[in-house]
C-alpha positions as CSV (number, residue, x, y, z in Angstrom):
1,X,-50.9,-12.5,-19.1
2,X,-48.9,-10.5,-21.9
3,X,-48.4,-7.4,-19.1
4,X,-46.9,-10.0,-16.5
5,X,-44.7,-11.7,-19.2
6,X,-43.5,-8.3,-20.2
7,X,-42.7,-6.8,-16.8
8,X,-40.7,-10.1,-15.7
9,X,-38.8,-9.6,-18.6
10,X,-38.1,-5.8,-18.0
11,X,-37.2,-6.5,-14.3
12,X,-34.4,-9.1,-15.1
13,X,-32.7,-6.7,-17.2
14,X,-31.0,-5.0,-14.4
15,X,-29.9,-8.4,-13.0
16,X,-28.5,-9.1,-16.4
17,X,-27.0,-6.0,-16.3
18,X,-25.5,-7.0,-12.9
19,X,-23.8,-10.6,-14.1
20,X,-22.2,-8.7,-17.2
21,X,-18.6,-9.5,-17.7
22,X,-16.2,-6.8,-17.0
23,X,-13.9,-5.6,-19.5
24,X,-10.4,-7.1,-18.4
25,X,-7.9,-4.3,-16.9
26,X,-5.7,-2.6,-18.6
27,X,-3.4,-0.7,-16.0
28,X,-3.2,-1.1,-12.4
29,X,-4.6,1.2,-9.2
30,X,-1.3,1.6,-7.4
31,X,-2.4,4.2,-4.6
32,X,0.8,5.9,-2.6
33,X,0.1,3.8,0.6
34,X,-1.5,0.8,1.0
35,X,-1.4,0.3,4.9
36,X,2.4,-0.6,5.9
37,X,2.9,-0.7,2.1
38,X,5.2,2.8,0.6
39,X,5.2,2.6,-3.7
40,X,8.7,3.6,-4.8
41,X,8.0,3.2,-8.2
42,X,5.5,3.2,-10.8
43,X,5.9,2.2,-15.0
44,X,4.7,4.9,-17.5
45,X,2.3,2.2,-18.7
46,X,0.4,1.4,-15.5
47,X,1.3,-2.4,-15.2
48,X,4.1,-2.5,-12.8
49,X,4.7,-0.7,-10.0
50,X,6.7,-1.5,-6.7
51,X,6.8,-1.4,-3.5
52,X,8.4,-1.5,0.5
53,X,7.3,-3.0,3.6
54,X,9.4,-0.8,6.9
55,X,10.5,-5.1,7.6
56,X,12.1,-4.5,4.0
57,X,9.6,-6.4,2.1
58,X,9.7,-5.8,-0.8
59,X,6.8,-6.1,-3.3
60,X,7.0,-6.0,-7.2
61,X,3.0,-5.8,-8.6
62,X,2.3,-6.3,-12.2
63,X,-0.1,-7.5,-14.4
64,X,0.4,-10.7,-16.1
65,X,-1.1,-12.0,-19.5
66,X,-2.5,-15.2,-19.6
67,X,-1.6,-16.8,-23.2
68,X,-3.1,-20.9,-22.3
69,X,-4.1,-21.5,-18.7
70,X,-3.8,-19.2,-15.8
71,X,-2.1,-22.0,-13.7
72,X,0.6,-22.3,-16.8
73,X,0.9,-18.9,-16.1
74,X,1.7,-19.2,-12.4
75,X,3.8,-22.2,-12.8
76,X,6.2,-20.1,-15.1
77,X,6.5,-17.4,-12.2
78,X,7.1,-19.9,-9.9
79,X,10.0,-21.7,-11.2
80,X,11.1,-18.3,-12.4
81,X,11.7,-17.6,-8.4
82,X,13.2,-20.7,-7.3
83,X,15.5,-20.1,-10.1
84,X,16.7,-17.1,-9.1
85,X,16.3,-18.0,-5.1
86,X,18.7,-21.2,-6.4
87,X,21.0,-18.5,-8.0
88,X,21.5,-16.0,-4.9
89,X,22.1,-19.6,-2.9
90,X,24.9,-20.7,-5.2
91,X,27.1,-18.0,-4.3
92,X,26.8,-18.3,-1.5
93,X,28.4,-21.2,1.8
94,X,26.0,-23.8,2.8
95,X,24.2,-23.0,5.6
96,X,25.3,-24.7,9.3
97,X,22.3,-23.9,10.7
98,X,20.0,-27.4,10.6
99,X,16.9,-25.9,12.2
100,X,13.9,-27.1,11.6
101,X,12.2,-24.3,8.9
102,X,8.0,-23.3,9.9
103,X,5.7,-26.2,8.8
104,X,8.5,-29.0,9.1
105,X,8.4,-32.4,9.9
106,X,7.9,-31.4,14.0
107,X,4.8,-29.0,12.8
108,X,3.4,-31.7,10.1
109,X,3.5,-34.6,13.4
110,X,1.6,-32.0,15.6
111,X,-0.9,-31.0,13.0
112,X,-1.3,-35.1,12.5
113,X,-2.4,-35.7,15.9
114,X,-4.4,-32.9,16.0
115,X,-5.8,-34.2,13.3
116,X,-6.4,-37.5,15.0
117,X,-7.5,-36.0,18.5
118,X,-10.0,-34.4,16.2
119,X,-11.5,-37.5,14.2
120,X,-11.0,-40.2,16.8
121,X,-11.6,-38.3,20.2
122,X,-7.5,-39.3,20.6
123,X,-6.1,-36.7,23.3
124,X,-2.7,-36.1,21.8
125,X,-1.8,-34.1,24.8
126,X,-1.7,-37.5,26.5
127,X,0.3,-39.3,23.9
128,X,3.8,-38.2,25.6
129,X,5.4,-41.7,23.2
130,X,3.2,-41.0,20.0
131,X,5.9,-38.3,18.8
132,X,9.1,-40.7,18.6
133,X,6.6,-43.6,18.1
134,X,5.1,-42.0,14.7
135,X,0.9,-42.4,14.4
136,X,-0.9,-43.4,11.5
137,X,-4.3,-41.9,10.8
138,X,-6.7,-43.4,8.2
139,X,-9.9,-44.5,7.2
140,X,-11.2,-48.3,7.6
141,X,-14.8,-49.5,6.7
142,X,-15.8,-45.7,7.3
143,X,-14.3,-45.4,10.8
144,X,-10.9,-43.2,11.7
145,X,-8.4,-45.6,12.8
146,X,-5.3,-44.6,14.7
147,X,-2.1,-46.5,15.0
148,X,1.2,-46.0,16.7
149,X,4.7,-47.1,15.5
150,X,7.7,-46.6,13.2
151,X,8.8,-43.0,12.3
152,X,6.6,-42.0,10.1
153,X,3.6,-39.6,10.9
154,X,0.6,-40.4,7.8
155,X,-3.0,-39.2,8.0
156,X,-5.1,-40.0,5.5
157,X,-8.7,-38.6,5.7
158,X,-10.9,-37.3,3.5
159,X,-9.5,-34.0,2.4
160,X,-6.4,-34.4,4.4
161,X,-3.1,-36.0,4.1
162,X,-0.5,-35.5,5.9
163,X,3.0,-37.4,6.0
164,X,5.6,-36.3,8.1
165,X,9.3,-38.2,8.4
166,X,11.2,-37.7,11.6
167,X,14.6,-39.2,10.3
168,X,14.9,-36.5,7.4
169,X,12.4,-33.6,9.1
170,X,10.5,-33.6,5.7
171,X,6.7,-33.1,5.7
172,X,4.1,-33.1,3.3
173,X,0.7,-31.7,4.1
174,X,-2.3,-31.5,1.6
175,X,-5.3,-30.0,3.3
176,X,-8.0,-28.9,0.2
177,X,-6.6,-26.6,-1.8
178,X,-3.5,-25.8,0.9
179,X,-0.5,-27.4,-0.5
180,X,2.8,-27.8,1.9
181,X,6.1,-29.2,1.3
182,X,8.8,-29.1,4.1
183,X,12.4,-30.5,5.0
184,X,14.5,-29.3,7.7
185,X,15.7,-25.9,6.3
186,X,13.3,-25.4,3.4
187,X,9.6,-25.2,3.1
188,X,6.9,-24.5,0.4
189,X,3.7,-23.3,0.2
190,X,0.7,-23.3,-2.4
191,X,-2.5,-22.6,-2.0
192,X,-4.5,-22.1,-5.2
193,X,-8.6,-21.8,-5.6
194,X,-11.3,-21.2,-8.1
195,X,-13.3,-17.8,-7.5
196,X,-16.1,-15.8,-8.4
197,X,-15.3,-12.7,-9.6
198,X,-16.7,-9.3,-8.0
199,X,-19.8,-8.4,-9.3
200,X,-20.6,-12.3,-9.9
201,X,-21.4,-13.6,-6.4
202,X,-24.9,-15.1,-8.1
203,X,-23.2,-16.7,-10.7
204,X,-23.2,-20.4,-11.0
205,X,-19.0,-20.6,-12.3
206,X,-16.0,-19.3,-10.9
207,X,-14.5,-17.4,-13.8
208,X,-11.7,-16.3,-11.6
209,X,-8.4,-17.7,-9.2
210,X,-6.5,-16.7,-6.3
211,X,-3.5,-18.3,-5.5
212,X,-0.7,-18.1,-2.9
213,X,2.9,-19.0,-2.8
214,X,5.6,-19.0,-0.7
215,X,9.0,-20.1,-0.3
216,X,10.8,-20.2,2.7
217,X,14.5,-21.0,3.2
218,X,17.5,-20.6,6.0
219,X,21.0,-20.0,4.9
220,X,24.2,-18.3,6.1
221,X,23.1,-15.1,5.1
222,X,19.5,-15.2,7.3
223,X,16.1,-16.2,6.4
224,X,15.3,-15.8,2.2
225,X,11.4,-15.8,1.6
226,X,9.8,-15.4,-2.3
227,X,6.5,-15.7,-3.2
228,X,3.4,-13.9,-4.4
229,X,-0.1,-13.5,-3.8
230,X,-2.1,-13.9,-7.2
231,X,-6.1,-13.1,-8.5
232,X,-7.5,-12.0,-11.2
233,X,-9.8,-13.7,-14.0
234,X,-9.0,-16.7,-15.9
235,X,-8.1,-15.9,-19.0
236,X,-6.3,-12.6,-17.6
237,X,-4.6,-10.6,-17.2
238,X,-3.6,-11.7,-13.7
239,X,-2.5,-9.7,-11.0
240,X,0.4,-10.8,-9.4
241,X,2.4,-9.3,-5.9
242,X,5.6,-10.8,-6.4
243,X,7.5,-11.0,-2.2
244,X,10.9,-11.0,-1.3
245,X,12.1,-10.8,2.1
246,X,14.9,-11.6,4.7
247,X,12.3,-12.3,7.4
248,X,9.7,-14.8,7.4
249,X,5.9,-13.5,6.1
250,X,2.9,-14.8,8.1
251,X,-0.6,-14.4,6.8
252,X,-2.0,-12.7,9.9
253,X,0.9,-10.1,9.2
254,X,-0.5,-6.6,8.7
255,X,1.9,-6.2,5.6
256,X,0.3,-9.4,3.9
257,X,-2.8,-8.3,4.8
258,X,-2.1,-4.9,2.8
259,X,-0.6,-7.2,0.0
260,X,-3.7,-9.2,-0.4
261,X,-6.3,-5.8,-1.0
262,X,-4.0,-4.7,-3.3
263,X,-4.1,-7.7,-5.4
264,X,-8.1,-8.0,-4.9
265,X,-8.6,-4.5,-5.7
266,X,-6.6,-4.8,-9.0
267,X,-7.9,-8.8,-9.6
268,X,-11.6,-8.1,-8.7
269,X,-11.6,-11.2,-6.9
């Protein structure tokens, strides 16, 4: 019995081993290239560098210190973008184009009754009077009820809810951790997520975070986007891909797709 007890406990040492915590990282791997991605810069300490998209994204990586909560830290970055998005506005005139921005109140209705084609077996390609109607989407003694009228757009199922205003064009659509916030010219995006860390896929907690945010915005000088893609451990330090860019960014783009290995490879998420 003493051999078996012995060799069970020699042949979890390498699985240990395995599930060890990583020391955090100190600088960051910022190759030449990454895809559509050219660095034009690089900080003599390793935790910045820069980069530029041929679109004219531009893309400013760092590493961030995490002194609290990692979402603190994100929070600050984020209003430290609006502020200066807010700034660049101001001196600026106000836009006369009235638009409606990606994910606004016309997207939010459309995603609605998808939403309720999809729970209630409603076709909403054969509701030609649901759009100026407005349809609301719940849940009543565990069935998916669908009702018509006013103009207001509201589902409200289990992990989804979605309210979308025709009179103003604002939406607001909260799908699990997707977060999105929309008026006619303006719309925001958070998505944020707890991890496992690379290395840790056996583990039974998600030490690490990614997290996504964009802002998009029209105005009389074109399109303004900020944002950043964000991973990295807990307790840091993070890495962040801070985005600005005159033209909208997708996440099937190839450039956001290069954005997010960098991040990944730096975050080990």
């Amino acid at each position: 019995m003493k051999p078996l007890l012995l060799l069970a406990a020699v042949s979890m040492i390498p699985l240990a081993a395995c599930t060890q915590a990583k020391a955090p990282r100190a600088t960051l791997d910022c190759p030449a290239t990454q895809g559509d991605l050219t660095r034009t810069a690089k900080a003599a300490d390793g935790k910045s560098c820069t980069y530029v998209a041929k679109n004219g994204l531009e893309v400013d990586l760092r590493l961030v210190p995490v002194t609290g909560s990692a979402y603190a830290a994100l929070d600050q970055i984020e209003n430290g973008l609006l502020a200066q998005a807010e700034i660049a506005d101001a001196k600026t005139l106000p836009a006369a184009d009235t638009k409606a921005a990606p994910g606004s109140a016309d997207e939010a209705q459309r995603i609605a009754q998808q939403a309720a084609a999809d729970a209630g077996g409603v076709a909403s390609a054969d509701r030609s009077g649901a759009s100026d109607e407005g349809v609301d989407v719940h849940v009543k003694d565990d069935k998916v009820v669908v009702a018509e009228g006013g103009g207001t757009t509201r589902v409200n199922l289990p992990g989804i809810h979605i309210v979308a205003d025709e009179e103003d064009d604002s939406a607001s659509v909260r799908i699990g951790p997707l977060h999105l916030d929309a008026d006619g010219e303006n719309a925001v995006i958070h998505i944020r997520r707890d991890v496992r860390l690379k290395g840790e896929a056996l583990s039974r907690h998600k030490r690490g975070i990614r997290a996504t945010f964009i802002s998009h915005a029209e105005g009389p000088q074109g399109d303004r986007v900020v944002g950043y893609e964000a991973g990295g451990p807990k307790t840091g330090p993070l890495t962040v891909a801070i985005m600005r860019s005159k033209s909208d960014v997708h996440d099937g783009d190839d450039v956001y797709g290069d954005i997010k290995r960098l991040v990944r490879k730096n975050g080990g998420v």
